[in-house]
C-alpha positions in Angstrom: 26.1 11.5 -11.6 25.1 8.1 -13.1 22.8 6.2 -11.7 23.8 2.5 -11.6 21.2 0.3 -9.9 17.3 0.2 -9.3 15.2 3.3 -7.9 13.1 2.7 -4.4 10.4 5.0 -3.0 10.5 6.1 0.9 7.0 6.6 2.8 7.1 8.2 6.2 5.3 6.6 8.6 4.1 8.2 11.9 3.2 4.6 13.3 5.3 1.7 12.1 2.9 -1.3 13.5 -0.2 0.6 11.9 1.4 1.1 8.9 2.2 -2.7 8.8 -1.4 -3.4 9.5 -2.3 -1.3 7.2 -0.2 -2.3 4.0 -0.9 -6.3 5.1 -4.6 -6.2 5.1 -5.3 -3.4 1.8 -2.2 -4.0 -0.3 -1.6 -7.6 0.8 2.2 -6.7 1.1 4.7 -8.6 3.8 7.9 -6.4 4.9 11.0 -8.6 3.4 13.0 -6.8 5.4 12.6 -5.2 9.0 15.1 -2.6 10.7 15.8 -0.1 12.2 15.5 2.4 9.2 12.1 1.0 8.6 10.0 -1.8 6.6 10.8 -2.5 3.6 8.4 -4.1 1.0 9.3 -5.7 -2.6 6.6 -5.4 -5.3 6.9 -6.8 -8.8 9.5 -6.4 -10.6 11.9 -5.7 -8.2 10.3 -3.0 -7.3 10.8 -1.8 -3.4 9.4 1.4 -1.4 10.5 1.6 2.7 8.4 2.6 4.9 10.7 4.8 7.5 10.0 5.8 11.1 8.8 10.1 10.9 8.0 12.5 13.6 6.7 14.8 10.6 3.1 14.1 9.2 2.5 13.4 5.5 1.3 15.9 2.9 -1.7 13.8 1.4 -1.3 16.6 -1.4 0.2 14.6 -3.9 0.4 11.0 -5.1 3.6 9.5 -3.8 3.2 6.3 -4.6 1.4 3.8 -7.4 0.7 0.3 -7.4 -0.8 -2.1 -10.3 -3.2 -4.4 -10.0 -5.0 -6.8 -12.2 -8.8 -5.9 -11.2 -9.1 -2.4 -10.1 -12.9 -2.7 -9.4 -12.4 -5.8 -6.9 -9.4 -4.0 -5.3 -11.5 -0.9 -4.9 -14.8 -3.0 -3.2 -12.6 -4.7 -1.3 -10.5 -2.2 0.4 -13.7 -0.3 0.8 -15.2 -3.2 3.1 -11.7 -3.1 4.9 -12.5 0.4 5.6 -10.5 2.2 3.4 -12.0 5.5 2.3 -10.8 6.5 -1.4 -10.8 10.0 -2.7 -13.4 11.5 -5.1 -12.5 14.0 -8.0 -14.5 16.2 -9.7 -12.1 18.4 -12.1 -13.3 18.8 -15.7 -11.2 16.3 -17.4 -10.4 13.8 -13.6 -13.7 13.0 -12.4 -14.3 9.7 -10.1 -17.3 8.0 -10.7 -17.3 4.8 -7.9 -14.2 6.3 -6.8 -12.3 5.1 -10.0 -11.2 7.8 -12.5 -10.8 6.8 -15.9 -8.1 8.7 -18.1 -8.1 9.7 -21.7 -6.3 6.9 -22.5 -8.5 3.9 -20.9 -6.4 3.8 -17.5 -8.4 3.5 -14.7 -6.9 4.6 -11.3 -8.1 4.8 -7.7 -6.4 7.0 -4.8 -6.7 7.1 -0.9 -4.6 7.7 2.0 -3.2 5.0 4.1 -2.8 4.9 7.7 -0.1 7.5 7.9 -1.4 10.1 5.1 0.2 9.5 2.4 -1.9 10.0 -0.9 -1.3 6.3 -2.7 -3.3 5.2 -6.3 -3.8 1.4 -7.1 -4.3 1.3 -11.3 -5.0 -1.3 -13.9 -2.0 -0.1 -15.8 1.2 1.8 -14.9 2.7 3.4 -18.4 5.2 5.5 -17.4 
């Protein structure tokens, strides 16, 4: 196989309007495209994820999806006053402190569920 054209991430959703809700108020992200196999949201870069109609429920286990943005502290105190609870670590070498983890390297990254489950991380730099 080759692959010949850009990458997208899927996200179930149990609850399509919530989910809407959900990514429009916290993530300030407008579907660009609405249908029957679900929303469908571009991000920077031409980056896309879908958001698809599930009957099954979402691990939460695992991050399954990343976004970058320019002031992770603001983000973090603002979705917080939207209601959004974010997960705290406490591993030997991942601990949150104000629900913000900062990695070896300097990246700071923040993770919570939205509205459906999945386990999602907002972060001040993506090098990957």
């Amino acid at each position: 196989m080759s692959v010949t054209g850009r990458v997208f991430g899927t996200l179930p959703a149990s609850d399509l309007a919530r989910a809407r809700q959900f990514y429009s108020k916290n993530l300030g992200l407008e579907p660009s495209k609405e249908t029957d196999q679900g929303l469908t949201y571009e991000c920077a870069d031409h980056t896309k994820i879908l958001l698809f109609p599930s009957m099954g429920e979402a691990s939460g286990t695992h991050t399954q999806a990343s976004f970058e943005v320019e002031d992770l502290e603001a983000e973090v105190k603002r979705m917080k006053a939207n209601g959004v609870k974010f997960e705290e670590y406490d591993y030997p070498d991942f601990k949150s402190v104000n629900s913000i983890v900062i990695d070896k390297d300097g990246t700071k990254g923040a993770w919570f569920k939205d509205s459906e489950g999945n386990l999602l991380a907002i972060s001040d730099r993506l090098d990957i």
